[in-house]
C-alpha positions, 0 to 999 in steps of 0.5 A: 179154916180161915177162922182160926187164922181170923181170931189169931190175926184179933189175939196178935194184938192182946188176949182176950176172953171169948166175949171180947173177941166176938165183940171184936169180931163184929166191928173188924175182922167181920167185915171180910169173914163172918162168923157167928158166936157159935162158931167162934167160942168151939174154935177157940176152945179146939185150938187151944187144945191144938196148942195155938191158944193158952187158955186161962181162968180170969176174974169177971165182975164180982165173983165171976170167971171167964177164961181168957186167950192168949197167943202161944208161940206155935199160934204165932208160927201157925198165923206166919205159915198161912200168910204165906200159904198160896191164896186160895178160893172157894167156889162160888155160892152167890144165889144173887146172880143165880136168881138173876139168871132166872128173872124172867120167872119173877114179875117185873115188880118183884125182880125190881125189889131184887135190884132194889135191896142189892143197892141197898146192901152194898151201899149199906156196906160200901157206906161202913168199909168208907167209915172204916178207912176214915177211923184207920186214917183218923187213929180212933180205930180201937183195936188198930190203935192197941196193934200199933201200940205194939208194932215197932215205929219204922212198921206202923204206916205199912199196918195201916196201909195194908188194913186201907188197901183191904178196904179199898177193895172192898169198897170197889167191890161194893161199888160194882155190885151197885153198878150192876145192880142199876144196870139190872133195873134198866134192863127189867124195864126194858124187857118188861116194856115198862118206863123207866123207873127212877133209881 
């Protein structure tokens, strides 16, 4: 259900068309909930029939039409409510840790390439959410800059405040995963009764 309230937090800022959300999408809101095109474009279309949505007919290029999104009132009751709803959390399906929960079945130079890429993910991404709180600090994020447009004065610092503590987190998150991921190199190693390999 988090996506719906994931393009209701995108369409707070302006309408959009569905093309322009799942742009939108991908460089924000994607780094805390993915989604694919394919799941984006139903859940607009099921909202606004559910009322959360105005959906309108726009003019694209030269003789082409898109349909274009628009908050309602309901939407905007509808996003408030789940702020204010109690966090919840799904259970886990993390088949990282549960392949490292089975290693032994691995030879040592494949459970290192395991280890391997975990860093290279999460350095990848701790790398993107630091790019992201440098563009929030800057102002040259986009779509930060068009909801601070439209956020009174005396709001604008805590926007942004809150958009870098998300980040924040996630990048101490990355950061134990990489941790973790070392420590599991050193531990192959040692179970393997190799030498230590330098990571």
């Amino acid at each position: 259900m988090s996506l719906r309230y994931a393009l209701l937090a995108l369409l707070s800022v302006e309408p959009m068309t569905g093309y322009d959300l799942a742009k939108r999408f991908e460089s924000s809101v994607a780094f805390v909930w993915h989604a694919p095109d394919s799941q984006i474009y139903p859940e607009l279309r099921k909202m606004a029939k559910e009322g959360l949505l105005q959906a309108e007919e726009v003019s694209w290029g030269p003789r082409g039409k898109k349909t274009q999104y628009r908050m309602t009132d309901d939407g905007r009751a509808a996003f408030r409510t789940w702020m204010h709803e109690p966090l919840e959390y799904s259970r886990e399906r993390d088949p990282v840790h549960l392949k490292a929960a089975y290693l032994e079945w691995a030879e040592p130079a494949v459970a290192r390439e395991h280890m391997r890429a975990h860093i290279d993910y999460h350095t990848m991404r701790r790398d993107q959410w630091a790019d992201m709180i440098t563009e929030l600090r800057a102002g040259t994020n986009e779509m930060l800059s068009k909801r601070l447009a439209a956020t009174p004065e005396t709001d604008r610092q805590r926007t942004i405040e809150y958009k870098v503590f998300t980040y924040e987190g996630l990048i101490a998150r990355a950061e134990t995963e990489i941790e973790w991921a070392k420590r599991g190199l050193k531990l192959i190693d040692a179970l393997s009764g190799s030498a230590p390999h330098q990571d």
